[in-house]
C-alpha positions as CSV (number, residue, x, y, z in Angstrom):
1,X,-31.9,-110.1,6.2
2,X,-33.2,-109.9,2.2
3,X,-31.9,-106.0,2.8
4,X,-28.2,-106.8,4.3
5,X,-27.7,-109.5,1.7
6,X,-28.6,-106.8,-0.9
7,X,-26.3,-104.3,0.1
8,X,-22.9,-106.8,0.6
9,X,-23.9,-107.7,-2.9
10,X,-24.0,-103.9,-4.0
11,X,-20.7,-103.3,-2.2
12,X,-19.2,-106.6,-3.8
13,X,-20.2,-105.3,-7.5
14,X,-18.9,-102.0,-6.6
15,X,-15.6,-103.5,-5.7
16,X,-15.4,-106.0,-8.1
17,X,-16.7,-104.0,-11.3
18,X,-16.4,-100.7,-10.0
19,X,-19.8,-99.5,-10.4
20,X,-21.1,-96.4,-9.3
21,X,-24.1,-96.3,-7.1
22,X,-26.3,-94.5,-10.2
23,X,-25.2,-96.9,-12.6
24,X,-26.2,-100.0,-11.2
25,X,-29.8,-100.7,-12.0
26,X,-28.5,-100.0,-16.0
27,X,-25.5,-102.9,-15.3
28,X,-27.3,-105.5,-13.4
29,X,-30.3,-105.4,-16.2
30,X,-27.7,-105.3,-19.1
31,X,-26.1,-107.9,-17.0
32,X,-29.5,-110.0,-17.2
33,X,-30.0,-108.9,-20.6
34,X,-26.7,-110.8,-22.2
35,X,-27.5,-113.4,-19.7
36,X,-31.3,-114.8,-21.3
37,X,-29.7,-114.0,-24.7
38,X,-26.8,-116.2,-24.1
39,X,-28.2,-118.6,-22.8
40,X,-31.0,-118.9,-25.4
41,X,-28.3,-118.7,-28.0
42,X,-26.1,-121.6,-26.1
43,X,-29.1,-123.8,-25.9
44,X,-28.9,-124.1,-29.9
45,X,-25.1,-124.0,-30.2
46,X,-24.3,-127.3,-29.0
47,X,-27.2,-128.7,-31.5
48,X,-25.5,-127.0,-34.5
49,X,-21.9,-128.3,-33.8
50,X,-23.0,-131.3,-33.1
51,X,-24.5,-131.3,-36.8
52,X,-20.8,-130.5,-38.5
53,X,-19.2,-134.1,-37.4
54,X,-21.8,-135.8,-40.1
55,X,-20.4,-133.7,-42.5
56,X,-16.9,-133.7,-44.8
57,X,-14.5,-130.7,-44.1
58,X,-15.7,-129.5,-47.5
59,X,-19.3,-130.1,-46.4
60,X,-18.5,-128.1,-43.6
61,X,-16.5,-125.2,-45.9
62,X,-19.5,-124.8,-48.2
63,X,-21.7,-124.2,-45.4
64,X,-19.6,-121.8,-44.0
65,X,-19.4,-120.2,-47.5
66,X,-22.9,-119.5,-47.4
67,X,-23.4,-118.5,-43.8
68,X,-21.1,-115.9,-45.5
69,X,-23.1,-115.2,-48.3
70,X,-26.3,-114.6,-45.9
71,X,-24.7,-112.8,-43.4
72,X,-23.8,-110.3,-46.6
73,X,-26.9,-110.1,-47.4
74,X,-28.3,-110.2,-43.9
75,X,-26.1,-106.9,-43.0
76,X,-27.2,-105.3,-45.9
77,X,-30.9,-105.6,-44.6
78,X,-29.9,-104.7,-41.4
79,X,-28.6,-101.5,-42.8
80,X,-32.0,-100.7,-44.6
81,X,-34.1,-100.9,-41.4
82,X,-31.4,-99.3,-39.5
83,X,-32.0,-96.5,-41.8
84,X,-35.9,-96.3,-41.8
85,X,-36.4,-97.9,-38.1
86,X,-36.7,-96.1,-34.7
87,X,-33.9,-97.7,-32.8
88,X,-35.7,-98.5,-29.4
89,X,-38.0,-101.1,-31.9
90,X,-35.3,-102.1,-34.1
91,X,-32.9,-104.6,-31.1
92,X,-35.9,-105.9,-29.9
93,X,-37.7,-106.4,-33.4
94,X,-34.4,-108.4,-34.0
95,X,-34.1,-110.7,-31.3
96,X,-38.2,-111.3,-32.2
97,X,-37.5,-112.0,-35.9
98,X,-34.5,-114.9,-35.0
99,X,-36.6,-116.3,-32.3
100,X,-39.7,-116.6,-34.5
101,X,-37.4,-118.6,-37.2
102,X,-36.6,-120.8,-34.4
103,X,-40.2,-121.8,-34.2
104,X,-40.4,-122.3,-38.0
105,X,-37.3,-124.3,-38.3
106,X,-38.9,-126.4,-35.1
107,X,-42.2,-127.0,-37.1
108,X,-40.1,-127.9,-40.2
109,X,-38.6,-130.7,-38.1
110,X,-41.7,-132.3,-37.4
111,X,-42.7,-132.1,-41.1
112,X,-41.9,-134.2,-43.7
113,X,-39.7,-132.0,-45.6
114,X,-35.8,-133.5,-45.7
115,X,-34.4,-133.4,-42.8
116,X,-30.8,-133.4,-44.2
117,X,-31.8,-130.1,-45.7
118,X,-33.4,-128.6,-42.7
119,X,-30.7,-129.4,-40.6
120,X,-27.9,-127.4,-43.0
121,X,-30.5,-124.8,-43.3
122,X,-30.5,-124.5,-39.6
123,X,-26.5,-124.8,-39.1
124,X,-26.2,-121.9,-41.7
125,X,-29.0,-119.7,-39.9
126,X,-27.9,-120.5,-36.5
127,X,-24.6,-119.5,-37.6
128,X,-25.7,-116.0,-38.6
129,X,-27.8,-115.6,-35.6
130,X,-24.6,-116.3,-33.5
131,X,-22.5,-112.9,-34.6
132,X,-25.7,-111.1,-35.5
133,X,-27.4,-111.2,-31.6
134,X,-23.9,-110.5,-30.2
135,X,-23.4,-107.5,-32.5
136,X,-26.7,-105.6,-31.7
137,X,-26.1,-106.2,-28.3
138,X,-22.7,-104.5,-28.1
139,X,-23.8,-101.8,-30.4
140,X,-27.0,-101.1,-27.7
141,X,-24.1,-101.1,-25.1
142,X,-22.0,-99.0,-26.8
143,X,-25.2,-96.6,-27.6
144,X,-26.4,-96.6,-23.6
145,X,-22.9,-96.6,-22.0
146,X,-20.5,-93.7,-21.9
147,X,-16.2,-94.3,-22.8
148,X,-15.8,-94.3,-19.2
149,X,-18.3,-96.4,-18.3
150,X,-17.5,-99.1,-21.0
151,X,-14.0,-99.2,-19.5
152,X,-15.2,-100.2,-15.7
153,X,-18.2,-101.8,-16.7
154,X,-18.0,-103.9,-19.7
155,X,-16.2,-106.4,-18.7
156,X,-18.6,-107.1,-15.4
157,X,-21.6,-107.2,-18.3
158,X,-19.7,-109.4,-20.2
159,X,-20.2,-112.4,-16.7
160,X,-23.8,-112.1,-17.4
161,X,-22.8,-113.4,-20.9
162,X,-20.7,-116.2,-19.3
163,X,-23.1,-117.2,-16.8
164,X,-25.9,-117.6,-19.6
165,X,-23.8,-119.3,-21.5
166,X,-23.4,-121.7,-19.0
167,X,-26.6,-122.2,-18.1
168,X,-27.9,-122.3,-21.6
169,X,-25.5,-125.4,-22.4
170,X,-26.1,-127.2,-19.4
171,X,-29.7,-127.5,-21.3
172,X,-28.9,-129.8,-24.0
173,X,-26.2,-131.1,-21.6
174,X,-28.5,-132.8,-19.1
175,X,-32.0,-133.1,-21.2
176,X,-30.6,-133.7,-25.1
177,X,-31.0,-137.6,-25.2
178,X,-34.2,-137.4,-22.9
179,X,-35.6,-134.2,-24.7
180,X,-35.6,-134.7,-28.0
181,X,-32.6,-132.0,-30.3
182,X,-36.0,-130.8,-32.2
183,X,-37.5,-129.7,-28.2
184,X,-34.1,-127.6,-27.7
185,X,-35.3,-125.4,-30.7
186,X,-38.2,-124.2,-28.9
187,X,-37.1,-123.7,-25.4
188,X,-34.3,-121.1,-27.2
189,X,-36.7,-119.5,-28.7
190,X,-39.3,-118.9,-25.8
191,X,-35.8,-118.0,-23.9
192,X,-35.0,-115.3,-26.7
193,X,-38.4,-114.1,-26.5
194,X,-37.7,-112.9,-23.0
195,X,-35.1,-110.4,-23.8
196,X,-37.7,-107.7,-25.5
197,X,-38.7,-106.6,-22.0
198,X,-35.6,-106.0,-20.8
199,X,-34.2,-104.1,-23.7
200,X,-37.3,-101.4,-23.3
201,X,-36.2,-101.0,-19.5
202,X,-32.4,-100.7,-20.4
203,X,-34.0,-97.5,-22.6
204,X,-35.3,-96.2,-20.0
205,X,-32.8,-96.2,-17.4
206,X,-30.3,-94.8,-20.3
207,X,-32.1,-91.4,-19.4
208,X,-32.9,-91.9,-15.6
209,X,-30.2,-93.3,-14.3
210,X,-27.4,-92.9,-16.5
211,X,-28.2,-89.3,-18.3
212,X,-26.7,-90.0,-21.1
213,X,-28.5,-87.9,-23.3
214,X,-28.6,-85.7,-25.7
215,X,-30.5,-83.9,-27.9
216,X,-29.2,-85.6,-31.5
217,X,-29.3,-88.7,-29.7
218,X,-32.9,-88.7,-28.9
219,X,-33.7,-87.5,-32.2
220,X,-32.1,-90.4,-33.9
221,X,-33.6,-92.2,-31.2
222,X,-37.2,-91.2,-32.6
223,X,-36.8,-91.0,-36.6
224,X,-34.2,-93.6,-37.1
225,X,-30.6,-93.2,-38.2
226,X,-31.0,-92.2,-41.9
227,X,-28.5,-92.6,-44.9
228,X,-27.3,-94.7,-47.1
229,X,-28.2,-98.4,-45.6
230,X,-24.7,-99.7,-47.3
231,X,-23.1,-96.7,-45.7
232,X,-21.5,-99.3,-43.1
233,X,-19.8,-101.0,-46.2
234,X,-18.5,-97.3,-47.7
235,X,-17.5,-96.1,-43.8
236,X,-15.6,-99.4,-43.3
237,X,-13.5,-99.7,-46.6
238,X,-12.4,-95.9,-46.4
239,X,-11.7,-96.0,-42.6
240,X,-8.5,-97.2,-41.4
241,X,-9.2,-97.9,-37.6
242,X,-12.6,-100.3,-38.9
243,X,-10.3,-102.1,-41.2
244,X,-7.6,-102.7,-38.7
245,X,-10.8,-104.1,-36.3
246,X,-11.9,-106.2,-39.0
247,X,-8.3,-107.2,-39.8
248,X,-8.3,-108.2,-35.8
249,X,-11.4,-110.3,-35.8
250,X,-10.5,-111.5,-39.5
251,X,-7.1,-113.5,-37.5
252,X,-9.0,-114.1,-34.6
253,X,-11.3,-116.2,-37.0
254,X,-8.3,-118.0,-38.4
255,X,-7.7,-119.7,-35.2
256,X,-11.5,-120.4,-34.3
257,X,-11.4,-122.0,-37.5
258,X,-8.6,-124.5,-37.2
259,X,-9.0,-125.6,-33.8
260,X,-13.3,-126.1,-34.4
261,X,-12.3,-128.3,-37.7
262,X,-9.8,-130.4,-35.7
263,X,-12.6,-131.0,-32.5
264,X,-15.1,-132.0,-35.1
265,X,-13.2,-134.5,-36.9
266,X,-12.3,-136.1,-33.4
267,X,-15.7,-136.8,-32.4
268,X,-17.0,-138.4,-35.6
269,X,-17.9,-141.7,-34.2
270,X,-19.9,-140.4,-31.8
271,X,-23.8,-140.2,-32.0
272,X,-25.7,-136.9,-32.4
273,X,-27.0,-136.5,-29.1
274,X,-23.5,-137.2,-27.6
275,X,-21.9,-134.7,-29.4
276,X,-24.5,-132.6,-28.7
277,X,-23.9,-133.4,-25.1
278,X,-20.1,-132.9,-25.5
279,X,-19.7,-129.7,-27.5
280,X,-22.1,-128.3,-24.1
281,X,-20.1,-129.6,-21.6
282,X,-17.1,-127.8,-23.4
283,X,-19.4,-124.2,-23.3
284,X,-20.0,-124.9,-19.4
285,X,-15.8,-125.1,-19.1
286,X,-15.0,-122.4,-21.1
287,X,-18.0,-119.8,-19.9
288,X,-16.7,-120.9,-16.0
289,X,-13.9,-119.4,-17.0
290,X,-14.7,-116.6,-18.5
291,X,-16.5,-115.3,-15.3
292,X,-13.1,-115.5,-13.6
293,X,-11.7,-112.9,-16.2
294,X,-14.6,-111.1,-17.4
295,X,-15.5,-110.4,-13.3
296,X,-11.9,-109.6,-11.8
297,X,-9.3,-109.3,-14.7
298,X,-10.8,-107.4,-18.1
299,X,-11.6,-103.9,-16.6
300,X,-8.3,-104.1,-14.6
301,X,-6.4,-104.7,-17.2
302,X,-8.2,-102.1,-19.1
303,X,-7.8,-99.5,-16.9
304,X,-4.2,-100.2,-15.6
305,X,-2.4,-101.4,-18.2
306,X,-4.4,-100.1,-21.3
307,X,-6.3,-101.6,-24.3
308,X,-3.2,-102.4,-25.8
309,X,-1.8,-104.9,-23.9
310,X,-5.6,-106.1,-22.8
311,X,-6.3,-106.4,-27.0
312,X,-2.7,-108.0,-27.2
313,X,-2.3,-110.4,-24.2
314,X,-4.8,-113.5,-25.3
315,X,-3.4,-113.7,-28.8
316,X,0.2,-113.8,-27.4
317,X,-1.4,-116.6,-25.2
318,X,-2.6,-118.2,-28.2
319,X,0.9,-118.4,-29.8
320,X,2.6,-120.1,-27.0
321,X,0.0,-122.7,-26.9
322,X,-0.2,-122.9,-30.3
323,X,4.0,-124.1,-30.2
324,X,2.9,-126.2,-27.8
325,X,0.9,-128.3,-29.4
326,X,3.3,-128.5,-32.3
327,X,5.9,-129.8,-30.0
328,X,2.7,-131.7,-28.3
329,X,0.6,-132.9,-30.5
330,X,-2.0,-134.7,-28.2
331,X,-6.1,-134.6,-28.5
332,X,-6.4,-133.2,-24.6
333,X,-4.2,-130.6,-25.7
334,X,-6.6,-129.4,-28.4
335,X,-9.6,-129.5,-26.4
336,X,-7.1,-127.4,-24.0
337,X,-6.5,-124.6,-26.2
338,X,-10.4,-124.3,-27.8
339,X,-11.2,-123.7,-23.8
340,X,-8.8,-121.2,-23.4
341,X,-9.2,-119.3,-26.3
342,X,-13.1,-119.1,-26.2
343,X,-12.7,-118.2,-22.6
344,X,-9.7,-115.4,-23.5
345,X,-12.3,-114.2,-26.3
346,X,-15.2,-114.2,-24.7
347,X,-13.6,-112.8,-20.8
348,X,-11.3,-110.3,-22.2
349,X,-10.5,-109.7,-26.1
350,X,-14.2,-109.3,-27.1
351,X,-15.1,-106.8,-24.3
352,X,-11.8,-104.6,-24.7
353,X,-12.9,-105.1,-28.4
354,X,-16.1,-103.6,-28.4
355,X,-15.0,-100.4,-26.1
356,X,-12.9,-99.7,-29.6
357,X,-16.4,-98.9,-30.9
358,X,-17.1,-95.9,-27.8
359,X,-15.1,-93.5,-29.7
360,X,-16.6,-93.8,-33.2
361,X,-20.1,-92.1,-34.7
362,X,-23.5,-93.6,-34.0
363,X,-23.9,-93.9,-37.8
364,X,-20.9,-96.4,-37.4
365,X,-22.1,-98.2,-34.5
366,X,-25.2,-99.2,-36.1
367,X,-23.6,-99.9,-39.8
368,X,-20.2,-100.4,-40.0
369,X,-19.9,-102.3,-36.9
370,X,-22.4,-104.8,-38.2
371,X,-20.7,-105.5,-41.6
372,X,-17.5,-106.0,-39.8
373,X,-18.9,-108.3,-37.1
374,X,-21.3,-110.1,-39.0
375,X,-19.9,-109.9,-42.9
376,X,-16.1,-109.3,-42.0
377,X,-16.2,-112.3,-39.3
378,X,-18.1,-114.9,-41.9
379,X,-16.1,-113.9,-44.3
380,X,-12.8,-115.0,-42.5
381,X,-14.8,-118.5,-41.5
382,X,-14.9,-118.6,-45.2
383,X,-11.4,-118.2,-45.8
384,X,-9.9,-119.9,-43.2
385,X,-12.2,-122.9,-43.6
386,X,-11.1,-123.6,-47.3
387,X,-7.6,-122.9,-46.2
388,X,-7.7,-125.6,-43.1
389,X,-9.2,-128.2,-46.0
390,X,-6.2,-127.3,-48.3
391,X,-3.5,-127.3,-45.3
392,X,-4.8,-131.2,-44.6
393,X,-6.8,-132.4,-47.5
394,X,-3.6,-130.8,-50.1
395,X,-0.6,-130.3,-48.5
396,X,-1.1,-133.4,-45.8
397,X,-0.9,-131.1,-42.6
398,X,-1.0,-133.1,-39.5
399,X,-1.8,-131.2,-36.0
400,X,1.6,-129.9,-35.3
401,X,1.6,-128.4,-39.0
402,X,-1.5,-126.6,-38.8
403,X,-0.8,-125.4,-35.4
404,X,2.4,-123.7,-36.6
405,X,0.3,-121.6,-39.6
406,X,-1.9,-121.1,-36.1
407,X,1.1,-119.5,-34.1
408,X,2.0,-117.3,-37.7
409,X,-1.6,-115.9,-37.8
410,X,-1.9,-115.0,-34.3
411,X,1.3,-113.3,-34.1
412,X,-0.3,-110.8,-36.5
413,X,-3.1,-110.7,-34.6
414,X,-1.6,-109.6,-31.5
415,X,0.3,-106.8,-33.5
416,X,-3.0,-105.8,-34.9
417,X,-4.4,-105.8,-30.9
418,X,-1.4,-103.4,-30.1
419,X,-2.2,-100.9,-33.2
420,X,-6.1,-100.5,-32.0
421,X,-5.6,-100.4,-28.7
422,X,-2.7,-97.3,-29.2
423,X,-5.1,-95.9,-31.4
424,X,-7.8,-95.7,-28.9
425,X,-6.2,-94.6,-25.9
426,X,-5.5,-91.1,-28.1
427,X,-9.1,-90.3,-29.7
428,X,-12.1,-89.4,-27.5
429,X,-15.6,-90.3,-27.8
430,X,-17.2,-87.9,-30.5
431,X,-20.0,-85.4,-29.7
């Protein structure tokens, strides 16, 4: 029976995700691989949000200023042991180094060092962990997986994301008032601690199953990248496609930014744990979602209708809710559109994104990619976050204000979509 129920679940992924029979011990792992590290990473999500409603919008914008000043930094450091690191230790050595801060921050909590300050410390850090683990993680993919194989497969890796982050919320959602938010911390980290394994198998099977191989790939493999470690910041500035992807996650930041500002200021009069409780219950709604996309929609739409219109079709979504919520300005509609575009983002932008990075050099992969996910991204939280405070705190922007600025910024960003996505359906995937 265990052998029939394995095989009509091979011929479902196969149909679903278009997998090929060699490539699906490399999926399902990468699959479980984005799965624990989601859901370690959506265990302490809910606990950092919840954070932000005891805090002013400036509070909030100062944080956010220095999550970008440490993710500088933090990319910068990345770039050095990129350099001098053998790649197959560097992802895991990661993912060991956040989860052991976890720990640190946990002991801190139980110290009697100011809480106040622990708890900012922990909203910048988790913050930086947040685009940091997601990064490495597509540039692994993007290192193990060939341009064809991103297109089909990508997008059925991606539900392993959603799943975890479903499960990782439901965490804090059912156990946060019984648990204790300090108890959270340290269930994450053992959680992130599991994903080490799995990376050294998903090395493995890269050769066995998969062949992709080469011989300058193992060699970089074995003695590290090399360079400059700011070569990322020098590849990105004089490279138009990288700019016009960190233009694209630059906008898509913009609305992140509006429509988190306007949720936290709504739940302000509840307690901790409740928010806590809340901002999960959200994660579990938008991440159901994003299995419906990222399982039957994103590679379709990849592969049928191009990375153009895939890139394009969740910011044009974005807009018309956006007008909507001018002409409506209600609370339900709000939560509404932060479900939506978190699911659009995380089912069907952010994969189609990250195949944009299958036809540039490993050198960028590595380098650029991080400065423009980690630095570029934090950067526009940044931004945006000061401009959200002047738009209400300045100029006296109500909802259907700010959510026409919204529709302005992620008309560009859909035009942006449309440019990357031309662009990479006429360059191949170098040598």
């Amino acid at each position: 029976m265990s052998v029939q129920l394995f095989a009509r679940m091979k011929r479902l992924m196969q149909f679903t995700a278009k997998i090929e029979p060699h490539e699906l011990r490399a999926a399902m792992v990468s699959f479980t691989l984005v799965f624990v590290l989601m859901a370690a990473y959506y265990i302490l999500r809910p606990v950092r949000d919840a954070m932000a409603s005891d805090w002013s919008d400036a509070q909030v914008s100062v944080l956010w200023t220095f999550t970008f000043l440490f993710s500088f930094i933090a990319a910068a450091i990345h770039g050095y042991f990129v350099s001098r690191v053998q790649l197959r230790y560097l992802v895991p050595g990661i993912y060991g180094f956040f989860a052991s801060t976890f720990v640190g921050v946990y002991i801190l909590l139980g110290s009697s060092v100011n809480v106040d300050w622990v708890n900012k410390a922990f909203y910048v850090w988790v913050s930086v962990f947040s685009l940091f683990q997601v990064s490495v993680f597509w540039s692994f993919m993007s290192d193990t997986f060939n341009k064809d194989q991103s297109t089909r497969l990508f997008g059925f890796i991606t539900t392993g994301a959603s799943i975890g982050a479903i499960v990782g919320p439901a965490i804090p959602a059912l156990f946060a008032e019984n648990i204790g938010i300090s108890n959270l911390l340290l269930i994450a980290s053992l959680v992130l601690m599991a994903t080490i394994p799995l990376i050294f198998y998903i090395q493995h099977l890269k050769h066995v199953d998969l062949g992709n191989h080469d011989v300058h790939a193992d060699m970089a493999m074995q003695k590290g990248l090399g360079g400059n470690p700011l070569a990322g910041y020098q590849v990105f500035f004089k490279t138009p496609f990288l700019l016009g992807i960190g233009l694209f996650i630059f906008l898509y930041a913009g609305i992140g930014s509006f429509v988190y500002f306007e949720l936290k200021n709504l739940m302000v009069d509840f307690s901790r744990e409740q928010r806590t409780q809340y901002w999960a219950l959200i994660d579990v709604a938008t991440n159901t979602l994003t299995i419906i996309s990222g399982m039957f929609i994103t590679s379709r739409l990849a592969s049928r209708f191009g990375l153009a219109l895939t890139l394009a079709l969740v910011p044009v979504c974005i807009v018309l809710g956006l007008l909507t919520v001018a002409l409506v300005p209600l609370v339900w509609m709000v939560v509404a559109l932060q479900i939506f575009r978190r699911a659009g983002n995380y089912g069907i932008t952010r994969p189609a994104r990250e195949m944009l990075f299958t036809i540039v050099d490993r050198e960028t992969r590595f380098k650029a990619k991080q400065v423009i996910d980690v630095v570029v991204y934090r950067g526009g939280d940044v931004f945006w976050g000061w401009s959200f405070t002047a738009l209400t705190a300045l100029l006296g922007l109500g909802v259907a204000g700010v959510a026409l600025v919204g529709a302005a910024i992620a008309t560009l960003w859909a035009a942006v979509g449309v440019f990357l996505g031309r662009h990479f359906a006429t360059h191949d995937r170098p040598d």
